[in-house]
N, C-alpha and C positions, 0 to 999 in steps of 0.2 A: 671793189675787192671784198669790200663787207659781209655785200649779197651771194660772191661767190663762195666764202666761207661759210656764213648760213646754210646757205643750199650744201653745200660736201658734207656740214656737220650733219643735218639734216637728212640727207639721203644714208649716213654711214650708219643714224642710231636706229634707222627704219631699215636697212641692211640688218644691224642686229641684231632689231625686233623679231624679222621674220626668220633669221636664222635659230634664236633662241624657241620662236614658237614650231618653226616645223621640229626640234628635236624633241624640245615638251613633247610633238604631237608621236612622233618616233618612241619614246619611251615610253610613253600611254598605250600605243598599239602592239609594244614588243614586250609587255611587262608579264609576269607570272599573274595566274588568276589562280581561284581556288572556289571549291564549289559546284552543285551540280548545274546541269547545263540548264542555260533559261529556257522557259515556257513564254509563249503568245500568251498575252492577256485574258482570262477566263470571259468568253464569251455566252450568249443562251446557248450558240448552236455548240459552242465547244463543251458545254457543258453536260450537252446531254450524248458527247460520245463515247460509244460504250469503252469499258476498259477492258475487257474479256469476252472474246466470242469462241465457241466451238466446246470443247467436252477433255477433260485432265485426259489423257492415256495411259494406258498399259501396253508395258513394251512387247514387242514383236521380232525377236533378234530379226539378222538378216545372218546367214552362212555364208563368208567370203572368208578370205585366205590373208594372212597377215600381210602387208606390205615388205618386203625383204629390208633388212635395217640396211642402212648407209654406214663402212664403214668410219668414214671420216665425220659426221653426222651425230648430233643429238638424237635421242630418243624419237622414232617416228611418229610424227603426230604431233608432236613440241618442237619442229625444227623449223618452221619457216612457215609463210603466206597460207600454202596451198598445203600447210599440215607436212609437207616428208618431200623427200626428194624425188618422188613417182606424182607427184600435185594431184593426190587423189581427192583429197578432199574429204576424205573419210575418215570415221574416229571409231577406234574399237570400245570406246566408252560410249556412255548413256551423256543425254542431254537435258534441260526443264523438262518434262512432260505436262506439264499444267495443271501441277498439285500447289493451289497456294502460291503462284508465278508471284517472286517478288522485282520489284525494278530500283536501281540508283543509278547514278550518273557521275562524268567530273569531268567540268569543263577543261580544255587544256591553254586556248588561246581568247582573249577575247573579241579578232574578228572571226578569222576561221583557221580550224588545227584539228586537221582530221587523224584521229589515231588510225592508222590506217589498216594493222593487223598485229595481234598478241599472242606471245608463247610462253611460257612459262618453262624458267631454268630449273636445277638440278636442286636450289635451295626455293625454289618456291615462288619465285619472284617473276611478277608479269611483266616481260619485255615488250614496248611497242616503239615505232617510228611513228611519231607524229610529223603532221607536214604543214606549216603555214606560208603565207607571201613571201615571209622572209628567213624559210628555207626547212630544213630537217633536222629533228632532238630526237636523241637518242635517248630513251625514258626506263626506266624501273620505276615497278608500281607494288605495294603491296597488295594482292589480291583482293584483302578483306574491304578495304577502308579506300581503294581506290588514289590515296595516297601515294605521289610522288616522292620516291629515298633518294633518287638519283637521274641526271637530266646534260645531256651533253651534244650541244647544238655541232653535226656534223657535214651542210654544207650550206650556206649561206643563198641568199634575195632568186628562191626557187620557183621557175616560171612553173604556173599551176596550169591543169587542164592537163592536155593534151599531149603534153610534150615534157613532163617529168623526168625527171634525171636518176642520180645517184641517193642510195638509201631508203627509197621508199620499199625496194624490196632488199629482203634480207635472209638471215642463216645463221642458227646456230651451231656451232660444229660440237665435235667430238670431248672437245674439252671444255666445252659451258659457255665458248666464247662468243660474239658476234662477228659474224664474218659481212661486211657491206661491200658498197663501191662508193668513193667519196667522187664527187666531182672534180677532182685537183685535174684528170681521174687518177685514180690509185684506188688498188684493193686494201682494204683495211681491216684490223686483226682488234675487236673493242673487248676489255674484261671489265668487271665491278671487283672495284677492290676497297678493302675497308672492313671495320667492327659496325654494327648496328649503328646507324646515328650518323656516323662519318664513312661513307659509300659513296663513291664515286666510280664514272668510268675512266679508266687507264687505256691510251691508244697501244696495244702490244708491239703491232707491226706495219707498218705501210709498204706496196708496193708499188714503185711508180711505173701507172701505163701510158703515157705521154707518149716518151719515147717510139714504144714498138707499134704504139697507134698511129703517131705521126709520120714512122716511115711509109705504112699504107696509102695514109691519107691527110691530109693536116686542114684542120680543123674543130669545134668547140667539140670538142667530146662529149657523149653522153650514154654512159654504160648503166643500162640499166635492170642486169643482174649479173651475179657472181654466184656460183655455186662448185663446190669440188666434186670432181668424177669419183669413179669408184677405185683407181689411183691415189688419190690425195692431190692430182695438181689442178688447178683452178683456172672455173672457166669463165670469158668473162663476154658479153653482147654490147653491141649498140644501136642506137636506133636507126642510124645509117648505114645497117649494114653490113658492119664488119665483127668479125667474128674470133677470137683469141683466147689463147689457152697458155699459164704459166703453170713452172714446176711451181714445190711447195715455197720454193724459196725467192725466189722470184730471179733465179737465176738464168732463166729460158727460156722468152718470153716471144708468141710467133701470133701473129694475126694474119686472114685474110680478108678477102671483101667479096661480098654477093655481088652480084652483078646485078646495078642498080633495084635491087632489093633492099627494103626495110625492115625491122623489126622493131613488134609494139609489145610484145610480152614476154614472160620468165621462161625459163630453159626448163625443161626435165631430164631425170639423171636416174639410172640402170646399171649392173651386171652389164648391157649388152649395147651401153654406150651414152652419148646427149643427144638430146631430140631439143631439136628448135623448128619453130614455122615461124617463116617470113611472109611479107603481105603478098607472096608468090607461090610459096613452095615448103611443101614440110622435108624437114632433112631428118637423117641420122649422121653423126661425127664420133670419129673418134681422134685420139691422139695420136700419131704414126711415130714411127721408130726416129724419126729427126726432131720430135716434138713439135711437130706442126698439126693444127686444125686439118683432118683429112674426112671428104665426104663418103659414107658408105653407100648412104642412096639418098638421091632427092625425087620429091615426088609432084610436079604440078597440080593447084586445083583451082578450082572455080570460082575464082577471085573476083567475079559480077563487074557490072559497068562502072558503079560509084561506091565510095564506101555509104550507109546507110543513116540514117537519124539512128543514133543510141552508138557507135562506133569511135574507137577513137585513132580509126585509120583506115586506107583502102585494103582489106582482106579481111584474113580469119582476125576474130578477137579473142580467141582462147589461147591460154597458155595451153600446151601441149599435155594429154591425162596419159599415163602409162596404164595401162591392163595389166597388173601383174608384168609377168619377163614374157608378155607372147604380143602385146600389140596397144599402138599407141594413136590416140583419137582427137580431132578438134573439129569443128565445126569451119565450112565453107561459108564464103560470101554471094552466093551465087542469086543470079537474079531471080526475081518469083519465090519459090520458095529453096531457105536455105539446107544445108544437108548436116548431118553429122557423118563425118569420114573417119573412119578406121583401117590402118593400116597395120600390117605385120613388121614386129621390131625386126627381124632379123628376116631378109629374105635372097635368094640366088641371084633376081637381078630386079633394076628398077620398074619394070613392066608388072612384076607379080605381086610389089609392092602394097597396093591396094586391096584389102579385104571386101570392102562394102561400104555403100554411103546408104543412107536415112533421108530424105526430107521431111524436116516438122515447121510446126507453124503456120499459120495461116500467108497463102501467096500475098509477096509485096510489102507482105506486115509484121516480118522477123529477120530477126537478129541476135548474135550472142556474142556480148564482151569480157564475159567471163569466163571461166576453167571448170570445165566440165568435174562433174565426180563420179569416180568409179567408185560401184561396192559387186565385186566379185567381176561376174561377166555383164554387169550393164552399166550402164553409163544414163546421168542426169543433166538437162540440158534446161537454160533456161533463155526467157523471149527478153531483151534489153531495148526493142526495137523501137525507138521515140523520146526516151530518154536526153536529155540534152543539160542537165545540171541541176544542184540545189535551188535558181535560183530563178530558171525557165520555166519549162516544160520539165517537170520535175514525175510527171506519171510514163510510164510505157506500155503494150499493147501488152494482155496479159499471155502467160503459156509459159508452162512446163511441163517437159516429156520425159519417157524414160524408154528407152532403148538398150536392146539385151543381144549379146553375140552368143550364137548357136557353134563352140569352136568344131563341132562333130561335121557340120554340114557347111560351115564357113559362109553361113549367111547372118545374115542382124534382120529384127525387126523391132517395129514401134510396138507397147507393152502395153503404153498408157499414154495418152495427153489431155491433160488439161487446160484449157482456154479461158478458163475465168481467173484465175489467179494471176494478179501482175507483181513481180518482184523487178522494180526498177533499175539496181543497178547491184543489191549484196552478192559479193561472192558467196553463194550456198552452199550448206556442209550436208553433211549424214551422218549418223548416228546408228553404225551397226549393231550394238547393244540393245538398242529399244525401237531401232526400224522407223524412222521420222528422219524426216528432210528439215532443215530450219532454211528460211527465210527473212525477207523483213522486207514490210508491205505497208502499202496504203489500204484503206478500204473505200469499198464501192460507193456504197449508202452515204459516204461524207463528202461536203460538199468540194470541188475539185481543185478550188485554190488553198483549202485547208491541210496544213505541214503536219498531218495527226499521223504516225506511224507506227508499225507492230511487229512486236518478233513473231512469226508466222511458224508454224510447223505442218508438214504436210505427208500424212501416210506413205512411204516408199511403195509400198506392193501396191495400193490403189490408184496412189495421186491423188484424192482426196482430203479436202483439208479438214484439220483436228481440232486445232485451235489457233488461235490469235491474240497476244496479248499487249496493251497500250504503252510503247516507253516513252512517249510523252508528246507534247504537240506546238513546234517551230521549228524555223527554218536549221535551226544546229542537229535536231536530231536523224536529219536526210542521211544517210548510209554513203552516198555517193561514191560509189563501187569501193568500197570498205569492205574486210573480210568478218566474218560471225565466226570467233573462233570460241573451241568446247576446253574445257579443260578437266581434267579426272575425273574432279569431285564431281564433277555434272553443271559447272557455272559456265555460263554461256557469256562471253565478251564480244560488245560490236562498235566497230570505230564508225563512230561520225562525223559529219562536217566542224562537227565544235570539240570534239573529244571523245568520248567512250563510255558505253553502258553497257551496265552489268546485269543479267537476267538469269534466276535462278529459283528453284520450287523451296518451299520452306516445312520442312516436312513438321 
């Protein structure tokens, strides 16, 4: 009996042992850091890589037409991922030019916490969703100092990659608020409340979508955007498929389901309705008189045999670009090479749907998983094709195009592409103010397992690159489909794998 008491005691304080050391190790990986993002060890070759390639510029406006404001909607261009409720991607402000480019950083996790995209509210303060293994914080940052005021962890142990959930995309609405999707799922209504010093987020409101998802369908939900129509009632996606729409209150609440269709990206929102593409079909929706999700037109496209290296599904990877209130654009999957398809917002019937499609990119060797950017009548497209993570195959095939719609004659052509330029996985902006595209890139000349990266800007009217400047070099500073958002003053913000840099001229 002796030995059997041994051994129990024995087995219980080595039970303890390893229950105390995996929390140690729990608390160590989930703890606050502070500080900018770490650097790879200075080596010969790291050392001789440049920090600045290409030439300062002088802006070049571009002439396009305001975005129409949203109005349930923050200010456009401060409201969300993709800049406004049309995901244009474009900013009536100026960006760096590369006068005096300066760079900081600030870690947010210590394994990985990708700030994923920044807006800035009514009082100044840089809003982002960072995302780690163990799940999505809801962050206020002071602009200057990179400084966390306030931090409110909104869904918990979030499977990364591929298959993301709630709050990685988000919305500020009309009254300063955050509008997300938590995974309970429920819509959620977040404010910052508080005097300087003592700020915090307050949850306003939750809606619960359990219920009206579960009569669809039952199963883990995963809604992965929320945005309000040009009504005020809110609409909400998931990745399997189903599609739903509450009033403001969350009193009426109606889903339906694609027919085994998918969906891997945000919604866009119009005057003249929602636009969503499935790894099937681009739609328009509207709200019908019973408050039901109703289809105005769907449009089949060339969804190719397999989805591609750099994709994170079988179909289009673009979130859907509005054109102004006349037509609305994403890129196909189509085999050889891919297309950019534009289609008329509002048309008689599904047949006449389609404007015109584009092929860019080299056959076999593109793809595009990000959201294209309109500025005026053209649209920017970029190559993601190869891509597979911060921690793989971290480079992709280069190419970016621009393609322009002729509304007089109802055809598109290609403007410009570029083939040497690789921008692996950032959502890319514009800058109609000073006419530059930003990016963020690797470069060629270094050697191909080296994590050296560059905010990139790239001539709009030419495609020609301007410059490139270094924001530092390891594995945290990978972009990995992170957005490069602008903000007034002209400070350029980019989430990456470890948290978020700041790039900006110092005049």
């Amino acid at each position: 009996m002796g030995y059997i008491r041994l051994f129990l005691r024995s087995t219980l304080w080595f039970l303890a042992l390893a229950t105390l050391l995996a929390l140690s190790l729990l608390l160590w990986f989930t703890r606050n850091v502070e500080g900018p993002i770490p650097e790879d060890p200075v080596t010969d070759i790291a050392s001789t890589v440049p920090t600045f390639i290409g030439q300062p510029h002088q802006p070049k406006p571009i002439m396009a037409p305001a975005v129409p404001q949203h109005p349930f909607l923050a200010r456009q261009g401060l409201n969300s991922m993709h800049n406004d409720s049309h995901q244009s991607d474009s900013y009536p402000w100026g960006g760096p030019q590369g006068h005096n480019t300066q760079i900081d950083s600030e870690q947010f996790h210590p394994m990985v916490g990708n700030c994923v995209s920044s807006v800035m509210d009514d009082h100044g303060r840089l809003l982002s969703t960072c995302v780690t293994p163990f799940g999505v914080t809801l962050v206020a940052r002071d602009p200057e100092t990179l400084s966390i005021i306030a931090r409110k962890k909104i869904t918990h142990w979030l499977p990364l990659g591929k298959k993301f959930g709630g709050g990685v995309y988000f919305h500020v609405d009309h009254q300063n608020r955050v509008l997300l999707a938590s995974n309970s799922p429920a819509i959620e209504i977040w404010s910052l409340q508080g005097e300087s010093g003592l700020i915090q987020w307050n949850r306003e409101s939750s809606i619960d979508l359990g219920e009206a998802l579960n009569t669809v369908r039952r199963e883990d939900h995963r809604v992965i955007d929320l945005i309000p129509d040009w009504d005020g009632n809110y609409w909400f996606i998931t990745r399997t498929g189903l599609v739903g729409v509450s009033d403001r209150n969350g009193q009426q609440i109606n889903v339906i389901e694609l027919n085994k269709e998918h969906i891997d990206n945000a919604m866009a929102v119009g005057p003249n309705g929602v636009f969503i593409a499935s790894d099937h079909a681009m739609y328009r929706f509207t709200r019908n008189q019973k408050g039901e999700p109703s289809i105005l037109w769907r449009k089949a496209y060339d969804r190719g045999s397999a989805p591609k290296p750099g994709t994170m599904g079988h179909g289009t990877g673009t979130t859907p670009t509005l054109i102004g209130n006349e037509y609305v654009a994403i890129t196909d999957n189509a085999d050889g090479q891919i297309n950019v398809m534009v289609y008329k917002q509002t048309t008689d019937n599904d047949q006449s749907v389609e404007l015109c499609k584009v092929p860019v990119f080299k056959a076999n060797l593109g793809t595009s998983e990000n959201s294209m950017v309109a500025m005026g009548n053209s649209l920017i497209v970029e190559n993601n094709y190869g891509y597979e993570g911060p921690f793989e195959n971290f480079s992709a095939e280069p190419g970016i195009a621009r393609v322009d719609i002729d509304p007089e004659s109802g055809t598109c052509s290609k403007a410009w592409e570029n083939l040497e330029i690789s921008s692996p996985s950032a959502v890319p902006k514009v800058s109609l103010a000073n006419g530059l595209i930003y990016l963020y890139t690797r470069d060629e000349q270094n050697p191909d397992n080296m994590h050296a990266w560059y905010f990139t800007a790239v001539d709009a009217h030419t495609g020609q690159l301007v410059y490139k400047v270094l924001t530092g070099i390891g594995k945290g500073y990978n972009n990995h489909y992170g957005s490069i958002s602008l903000m007034p003053d002209g400070t350029a913000y980019v989430g990456t794998i470890a948290g978020i840099v700041k790039v900006w001229d110092q005049h």
